[in-house]
Structures are given as structure tokens and as C-alpha cells.
C-alpha positions in Angstrom: 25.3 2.6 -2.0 25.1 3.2 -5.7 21.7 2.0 -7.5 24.1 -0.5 -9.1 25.0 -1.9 -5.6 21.8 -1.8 -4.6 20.4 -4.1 -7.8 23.6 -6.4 -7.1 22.3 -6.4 -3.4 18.8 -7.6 -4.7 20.4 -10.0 -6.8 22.5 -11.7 -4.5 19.4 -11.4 -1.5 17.1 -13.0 -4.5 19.8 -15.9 -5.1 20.5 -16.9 -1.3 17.1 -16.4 0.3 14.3 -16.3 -2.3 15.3 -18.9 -4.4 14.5 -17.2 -8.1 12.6 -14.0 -9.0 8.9 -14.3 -9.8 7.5 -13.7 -12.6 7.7 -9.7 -14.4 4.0 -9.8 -14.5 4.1 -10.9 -10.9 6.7 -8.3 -10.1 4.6 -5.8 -12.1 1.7 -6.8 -9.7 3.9 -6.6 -6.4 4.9 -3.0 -8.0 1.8 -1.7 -8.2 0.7 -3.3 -5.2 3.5 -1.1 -3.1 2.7 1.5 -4.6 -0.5 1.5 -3.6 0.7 1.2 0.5 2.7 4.0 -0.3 -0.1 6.2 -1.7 -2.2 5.2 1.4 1.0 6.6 3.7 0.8 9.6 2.1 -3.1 9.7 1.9 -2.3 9.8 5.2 0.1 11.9 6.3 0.0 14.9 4.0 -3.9 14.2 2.6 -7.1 14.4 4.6 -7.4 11.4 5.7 -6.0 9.8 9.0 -4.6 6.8 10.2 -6.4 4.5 12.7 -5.5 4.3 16.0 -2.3 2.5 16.4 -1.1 2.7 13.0 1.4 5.2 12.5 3.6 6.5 9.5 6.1 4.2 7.6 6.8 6.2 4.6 10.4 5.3 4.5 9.9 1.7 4.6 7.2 1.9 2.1 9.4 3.8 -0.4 12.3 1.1 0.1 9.3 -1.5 -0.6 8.7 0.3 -4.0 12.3 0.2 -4.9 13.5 -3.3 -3.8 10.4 -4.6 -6.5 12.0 -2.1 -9.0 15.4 -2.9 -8.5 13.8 -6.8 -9.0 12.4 -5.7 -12.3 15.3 -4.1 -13.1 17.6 -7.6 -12.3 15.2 -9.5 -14.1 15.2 -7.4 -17.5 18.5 -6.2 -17.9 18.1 -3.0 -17.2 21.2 -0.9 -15.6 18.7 1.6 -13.6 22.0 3.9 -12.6 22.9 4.4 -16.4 19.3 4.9 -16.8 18.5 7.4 -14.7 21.3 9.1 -15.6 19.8 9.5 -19.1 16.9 10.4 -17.5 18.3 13.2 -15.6 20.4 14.5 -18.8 17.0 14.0 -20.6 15.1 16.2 -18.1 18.3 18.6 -18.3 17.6 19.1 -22.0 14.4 19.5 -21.4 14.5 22.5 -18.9 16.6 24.4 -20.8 14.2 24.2 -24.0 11.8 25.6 -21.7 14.1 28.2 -20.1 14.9 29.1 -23.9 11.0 29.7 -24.6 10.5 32.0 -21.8 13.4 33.7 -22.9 12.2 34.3 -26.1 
């Protein structure tokens, strides 16, 4: 699935099931709110701290979690996140090879 698929995905899961988006603000809430679960994963499993008993790792899910409320932000202010990260990605390109150039020099 392309990011594009996946935001059309959202959109069309969003239309049939959850009646309208909520607010950006909202979303920007939810957002940081999954964040959050996914910091406490990793907290977790790679930090010093431990999970109770019972509770085991769900890192995957929680990334998805973070990205469904992105691709929801992304749906709700136009935002093509595959052309985006792709200028990202040349951005970061250009950007490594200005370092690279430094060190050469």
C-alpha cells in the first residue's frame, strides 16, 4: 500500500464508519496523545523501565495508531503526505551531501 492508498483508506474508513473527521485541534490532541502510548512502549521495551505484569509489547500497533491520526490530519488539510515525504527525502538527500562535501573539504 502506497501512503496515498493508505490516506484514501482513512478517508473512505472516516466516511462509512466515523461519520466526519474531528476537529484538527482534536486530531492534533489524539496525535500527541499516541504518541505518547508509543513513547511509553518504547520506555518500555528498549528504556529502563518495565511493563507490569500482563501487559506486553504492542509497538507495531501503536506506530499504526500514530499514523492513522496523521494520515487523518493529512485528509483533513490537503496534504499529499507521499509527495511530501518525497520532498522530504530529496531535502534530507541535499542535505547529506552538503555535509559529506564539508568533511571533504
Amino acid at each position: 500500500m502506497t501512503i496515498t492508498e493508505a490516506q484514501l483508506a482513512v478517508d473512505q474508513w472516516i466516511k462509512k464508519y466515523g461519520v466526519r473527521y474531528f476537529s484538527e485541534l482534536t486530531n492534533l490532541a489524539c496525535l500527541t496523545e499516541e504518541v505518547g502510548e508509543l513513547a511509553r512502549v518504547i520506555a518500555r521495551t528498549y528504556g529502563e523501565q518495565s511493563f507490569k505484569a500482563g501487559e506486553k509489547s504492542n509497538l507495531g500497533e501503536e506506530m499504526a495508531d500514530v499514523l492513522w491520526v496523521l494520515l487523518c490530519l493529512a485528509n483533513q488539510t490537503g496534504v499529499n503526505l507521499e509527495i511530501e515525504l518525497q520532498k522530504a527525502l530529496k531535502r534530507k538527500q541535499k542535505g547529506t551531501q552538503s555535509v559529506t562535501k564539508t568533511i571533504q573539504n
